[in-house]
C-alpha positions as CSV (number, residue, x, y, z in Angstrom):
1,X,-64.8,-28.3,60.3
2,X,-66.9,-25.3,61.1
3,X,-67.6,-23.0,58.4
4,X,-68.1,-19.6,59.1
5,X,-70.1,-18.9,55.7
6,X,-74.1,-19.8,55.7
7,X,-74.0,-19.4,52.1
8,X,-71.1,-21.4,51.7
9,X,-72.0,-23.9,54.4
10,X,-75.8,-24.4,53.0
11,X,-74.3,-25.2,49.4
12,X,-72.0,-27.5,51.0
13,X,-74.9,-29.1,53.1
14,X,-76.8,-29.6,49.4
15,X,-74.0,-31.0,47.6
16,X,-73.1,-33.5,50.9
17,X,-76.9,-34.5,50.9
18,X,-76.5,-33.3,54.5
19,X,-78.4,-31.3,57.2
20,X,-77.2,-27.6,58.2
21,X,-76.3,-27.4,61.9
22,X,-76.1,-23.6,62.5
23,X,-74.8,-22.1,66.0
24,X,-75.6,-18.5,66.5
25,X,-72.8,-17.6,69.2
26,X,-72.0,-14.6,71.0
27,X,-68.6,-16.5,71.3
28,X,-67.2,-13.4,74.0
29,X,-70.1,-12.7,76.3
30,X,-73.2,-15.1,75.9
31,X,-72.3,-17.5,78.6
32,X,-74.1,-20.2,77.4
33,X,-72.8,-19.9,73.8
34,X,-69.4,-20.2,75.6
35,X,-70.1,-23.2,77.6
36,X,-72.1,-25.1,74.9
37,X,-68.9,-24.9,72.9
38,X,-66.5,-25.7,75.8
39,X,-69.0,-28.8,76.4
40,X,-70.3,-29.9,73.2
41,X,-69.4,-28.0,70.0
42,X,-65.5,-28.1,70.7
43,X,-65.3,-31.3,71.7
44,X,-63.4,-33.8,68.7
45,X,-65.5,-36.5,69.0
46,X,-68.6,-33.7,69.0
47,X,-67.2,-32.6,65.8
48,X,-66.2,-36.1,64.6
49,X,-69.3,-37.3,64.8
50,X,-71.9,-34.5,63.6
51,X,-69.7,-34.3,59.9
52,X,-71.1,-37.4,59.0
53,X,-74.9,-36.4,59.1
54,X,-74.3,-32.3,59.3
55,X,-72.4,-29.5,58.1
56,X,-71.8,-27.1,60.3
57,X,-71.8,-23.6,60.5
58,X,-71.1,-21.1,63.1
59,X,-72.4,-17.1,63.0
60,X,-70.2,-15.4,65.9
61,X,-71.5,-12.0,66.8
62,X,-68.9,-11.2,69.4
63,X,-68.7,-7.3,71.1
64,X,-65.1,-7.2,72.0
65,X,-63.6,-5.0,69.1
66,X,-60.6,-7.0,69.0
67,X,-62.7,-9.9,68.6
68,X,-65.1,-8.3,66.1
69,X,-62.1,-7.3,64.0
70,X,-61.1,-10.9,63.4
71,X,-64.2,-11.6,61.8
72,X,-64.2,-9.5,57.9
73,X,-66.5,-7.0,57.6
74,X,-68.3,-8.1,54.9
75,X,-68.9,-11.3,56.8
76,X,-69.9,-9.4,60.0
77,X,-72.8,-7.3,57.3
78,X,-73.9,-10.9,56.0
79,X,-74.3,-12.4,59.2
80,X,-76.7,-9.8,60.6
């Protein structure tokens, strides 16, 4: 349900007649990125719940290389 694209994700948000939830993460070392998605944001009935009024996006800036590697490069460039 999280969309990784903003582009992608705000076109969706127009065509859906829906707001644009964004989280900025920092998904391997901000602690409270981490814990707002163990608490909230990864929670199915979180997720459930938000698609009917938002589409939702997440930007991940993790610093762990293997981490940063998952996410493509060109993605990583659009995201800053």
């Amino acid at each position: 349900a999280w969309l990784t694209d903003f582009d992608a994700a705000k076109e969706a948000a127009a065509k859906a007649g829906r707001h644009l939830l964004v989280d900025f993460s920092g998904s391997d070392w901000c602690g409270w990125c981490i814990r707002l998605d163990d608490e909230v944001f990864g929670k199915p009935e979180f997720v459930a719940g938000a698609t009917n009024d938002f589409v939702l996006c997440i930007l991940d800036f993790p610093q762990k290389p293997e981490n940063r590697a998952k996410i493509p490069e060109a993605l990583q460039k659009r995201n800053q």
